[in-house]
C-alpha positions in Angstrom: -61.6 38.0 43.9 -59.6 35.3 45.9 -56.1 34.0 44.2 -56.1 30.5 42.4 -54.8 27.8 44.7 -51.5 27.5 44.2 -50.9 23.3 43.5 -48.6 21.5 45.9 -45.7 20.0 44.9 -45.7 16.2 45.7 -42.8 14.2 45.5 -43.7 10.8 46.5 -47.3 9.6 46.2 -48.5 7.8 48.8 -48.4 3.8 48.3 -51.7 3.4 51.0 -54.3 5.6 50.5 -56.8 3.7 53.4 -57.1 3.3 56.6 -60.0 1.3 59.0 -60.2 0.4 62.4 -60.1 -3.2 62.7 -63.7 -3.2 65.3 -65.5 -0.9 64.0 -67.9 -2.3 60.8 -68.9 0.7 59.2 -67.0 3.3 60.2 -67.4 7.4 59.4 -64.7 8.4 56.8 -62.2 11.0 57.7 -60.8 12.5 53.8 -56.7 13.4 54.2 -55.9 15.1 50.8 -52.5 14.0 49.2 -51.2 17.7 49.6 -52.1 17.1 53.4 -50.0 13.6 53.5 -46.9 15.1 51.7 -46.5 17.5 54.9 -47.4 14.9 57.3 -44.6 12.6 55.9 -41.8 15.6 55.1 -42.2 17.1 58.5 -43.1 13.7 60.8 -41.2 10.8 58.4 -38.4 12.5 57.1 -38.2 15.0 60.0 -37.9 18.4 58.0 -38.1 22.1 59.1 -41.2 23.7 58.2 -39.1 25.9 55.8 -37.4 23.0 54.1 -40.4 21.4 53.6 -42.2 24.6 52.1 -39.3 25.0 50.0 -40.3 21.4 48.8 -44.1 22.2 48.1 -43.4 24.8 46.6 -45.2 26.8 48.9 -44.9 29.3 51.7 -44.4 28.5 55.5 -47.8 29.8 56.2 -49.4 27.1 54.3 -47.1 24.3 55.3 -48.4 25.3 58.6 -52.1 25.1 57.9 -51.5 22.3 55.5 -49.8 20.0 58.7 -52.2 21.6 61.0 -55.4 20.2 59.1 -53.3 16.6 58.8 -52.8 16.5 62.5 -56.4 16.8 63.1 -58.1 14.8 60.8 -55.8 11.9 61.7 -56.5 12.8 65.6 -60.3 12.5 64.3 -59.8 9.3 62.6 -57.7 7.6 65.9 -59.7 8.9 68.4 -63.6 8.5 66.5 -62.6 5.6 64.8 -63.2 6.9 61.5 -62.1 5.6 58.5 -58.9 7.6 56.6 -58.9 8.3 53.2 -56.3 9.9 51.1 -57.4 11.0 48.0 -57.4 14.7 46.3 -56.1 17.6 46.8 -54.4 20.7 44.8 -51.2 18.7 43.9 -48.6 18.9 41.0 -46.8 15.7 41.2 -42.9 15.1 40.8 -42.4 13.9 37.4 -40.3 10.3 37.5 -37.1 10.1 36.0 -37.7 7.3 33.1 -34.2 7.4 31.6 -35.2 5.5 28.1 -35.6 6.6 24.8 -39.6 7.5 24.9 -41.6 7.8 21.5 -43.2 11.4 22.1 -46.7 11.4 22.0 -48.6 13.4 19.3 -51.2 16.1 20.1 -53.8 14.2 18.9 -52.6 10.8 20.5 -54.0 8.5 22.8 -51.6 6.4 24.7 -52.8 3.1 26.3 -50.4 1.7 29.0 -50.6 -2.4 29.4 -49.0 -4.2 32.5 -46.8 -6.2 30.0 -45.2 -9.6 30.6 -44.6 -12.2 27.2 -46.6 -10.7 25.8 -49.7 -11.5 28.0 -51.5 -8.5 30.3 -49.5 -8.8 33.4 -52.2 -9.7 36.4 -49.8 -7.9 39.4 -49.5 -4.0 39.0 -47.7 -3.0 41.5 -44.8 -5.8 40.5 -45.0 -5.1 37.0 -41.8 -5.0 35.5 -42.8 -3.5 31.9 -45.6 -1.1 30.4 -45.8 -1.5 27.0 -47.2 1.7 25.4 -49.5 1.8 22.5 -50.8 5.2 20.7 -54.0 5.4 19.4 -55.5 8.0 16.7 -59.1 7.6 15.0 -59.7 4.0 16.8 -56.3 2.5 15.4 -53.1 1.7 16.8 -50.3 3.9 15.3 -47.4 3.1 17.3 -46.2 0.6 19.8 -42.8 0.7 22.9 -42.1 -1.5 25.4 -40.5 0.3 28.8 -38.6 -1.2 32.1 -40.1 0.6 34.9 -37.0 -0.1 36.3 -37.8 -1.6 40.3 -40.5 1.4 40.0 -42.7 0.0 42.8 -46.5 0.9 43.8 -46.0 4.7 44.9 -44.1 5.1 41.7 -46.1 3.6 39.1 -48.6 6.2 38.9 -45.5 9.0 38.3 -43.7 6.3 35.8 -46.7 6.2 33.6 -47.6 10.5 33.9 -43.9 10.6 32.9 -44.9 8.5 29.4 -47.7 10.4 29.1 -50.0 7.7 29.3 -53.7 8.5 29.1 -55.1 4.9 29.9 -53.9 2.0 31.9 -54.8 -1.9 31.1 -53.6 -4.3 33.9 -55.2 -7.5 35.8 -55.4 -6.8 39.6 -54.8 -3.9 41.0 -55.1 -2.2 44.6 -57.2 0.7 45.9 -53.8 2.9 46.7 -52.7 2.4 43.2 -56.2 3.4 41.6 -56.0 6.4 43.5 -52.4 7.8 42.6 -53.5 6.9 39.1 -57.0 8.7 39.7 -54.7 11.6 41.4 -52.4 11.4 38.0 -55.3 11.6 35.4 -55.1 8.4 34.1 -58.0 6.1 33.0 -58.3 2.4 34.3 -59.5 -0.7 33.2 -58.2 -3.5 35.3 -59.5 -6.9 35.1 -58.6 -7.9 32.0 -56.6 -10.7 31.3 -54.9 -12.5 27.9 -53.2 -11.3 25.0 -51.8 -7.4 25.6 -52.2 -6.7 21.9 -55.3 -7.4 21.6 -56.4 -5.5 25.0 -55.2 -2.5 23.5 -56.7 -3.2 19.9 -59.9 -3.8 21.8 -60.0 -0.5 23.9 -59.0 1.6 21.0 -61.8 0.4 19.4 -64.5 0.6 22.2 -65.0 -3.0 22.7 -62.7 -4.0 25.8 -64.3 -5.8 28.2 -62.3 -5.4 32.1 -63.9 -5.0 35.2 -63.5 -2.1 36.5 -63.9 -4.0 40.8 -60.6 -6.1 40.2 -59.0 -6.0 43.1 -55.2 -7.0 45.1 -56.1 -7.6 48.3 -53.2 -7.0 50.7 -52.5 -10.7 51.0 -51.4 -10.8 47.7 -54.1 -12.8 45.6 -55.2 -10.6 42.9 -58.6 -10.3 41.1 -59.9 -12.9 39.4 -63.0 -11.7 38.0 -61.9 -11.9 34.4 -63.9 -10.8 31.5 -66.9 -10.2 32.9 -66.9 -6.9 33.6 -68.9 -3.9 31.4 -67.7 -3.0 27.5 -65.7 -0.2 27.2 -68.3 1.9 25.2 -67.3 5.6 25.3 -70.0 6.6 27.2 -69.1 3.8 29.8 -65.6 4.8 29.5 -66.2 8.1 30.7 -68.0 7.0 33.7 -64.8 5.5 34.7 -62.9 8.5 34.4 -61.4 8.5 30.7 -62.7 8.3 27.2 -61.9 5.6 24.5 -60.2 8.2 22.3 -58.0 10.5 21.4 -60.2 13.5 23.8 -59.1 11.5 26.6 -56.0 13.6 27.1 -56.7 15.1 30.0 -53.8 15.4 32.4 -53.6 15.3 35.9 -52.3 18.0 37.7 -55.8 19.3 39.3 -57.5 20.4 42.3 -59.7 17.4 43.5 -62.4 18.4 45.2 -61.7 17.8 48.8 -58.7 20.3 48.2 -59.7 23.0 46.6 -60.4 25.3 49.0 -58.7 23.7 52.4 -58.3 25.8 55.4 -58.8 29.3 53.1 -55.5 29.1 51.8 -54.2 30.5 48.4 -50.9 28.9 48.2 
């Protein structure tokens, strides 16, 4: 019987998970797991030895190896075929980020709702937020509220900021692909789209009644979705299509082995 995959340590999510060729419509998808990035950009970006860079992951030489080897080629597939790249998955265990504030822990039975905070209102920029405010949630009701700086955290780190709180759920207005991915990657439930009064978001999805929609969008010029409040109800079963539960069984972390990572190249570490 093979060994469990040993997960990857990640340091630094990556802030653009996509890639298209400008003339090419509908182009074939080339899948890059994150694991596969974090070589790419120790060894290439920051110019590491292979051993260093193990030493980073968490992993042996061997692996770096075939993990930068498989990299190499699906990004030679994507230039040369004009595919389309995609970074998503992977076995990854990411790098926790430092918060530095006094956080309210979490109970066991605790589901904690992150909001994009600003004034009060849901903050409609993600990436540029400059507060969460964090709301537990037991039986349907709110049971305890904390507002954190995220402290010049920018997109890559946002997804780590709010794994470090121990967020469950994220409310926000528009938000980009990279982002829904690192907080897909983290575990952590989304429901963008919304707009108004932060309070009453999180009152709303406690209870099963927020309405988001779940296709807000930042595009990369900047505007961000729009689409408002008419999105789907956040129902539990609806919920769970979107990757979270509107409860406290929602607490599902996210250090796991997506499934275009699982078993890359036959390695075991």
């Amino acid at each position: 019987m093979p060994r469990p995959t040993r997960r990857r340590n990640i340091e630094r999510m990556p802030v653009y998970r996509s890639f298209s060729p400008d003339d090419e419509e509908n182009p074939d998808i080339a899948y890059m797991t994150v694991d596969e990035y974090e070589a790419f950009r120790l060894l290439d970006d920051e110019g590491l030895t292979q051993a260093a860079c193990a030493k980073k992951m968490r992993v042996s030489r061997t692996t770096v190896t075939a993990i930068y080897d498989s990299a190499r080629r699906k990004i030679a597939d994507a230039l040369v075929r004009g595919k389309r790249l995609l970074i998503v998955g992977g076995c990854c265990a990411y790098q926790p980020v430092s918060i530095n504030q006094n956080l309210i822990k979490k109970g066991s039975h605790t589901m904690r709702i992150a909001v994009t905070y600003d004034n009060g209102e849901v903050y409609q920029h993600f990436g540029h937020t400059k507060q969460f405010k964090l709301y537990d949630v037991a039986d349907g009701k709110i049971t305890g509220e904390q507002i954190l700086d995220t402290n010049g955290s920018g997109h890559g780190a946002l997804a780590g900021f709010l794994k470090s709180a121990d967020a469950d759920a994220l409310i926000c207005g528009g938000i980009g692909m990279g982002a829904q991915m690192a907080l897909k990657d983290a575990g952590i439930a989304l429901y963008a789209g919304v707009q108004g009064n932060a309070d009453e978001a999180a009152k709303a999805l406690a209870e099963g009644t927020l309405v988001y929609d779940p296709d807000a969008r930042c595009d990369h010029h900047g505007h961000h979705g729009e689409h408002g409040h008419h999105g789907g109800h956040c129902g539990r079963h609806h919920a769970r299509h979107h990757g979270g539960h509107c409860g406290h069984h929602a607490h599902q972390r996210g250090e796991h082995c997506g499934r275009h990572g699982e078993k890359q190249d036959g390695q075991n570490d």
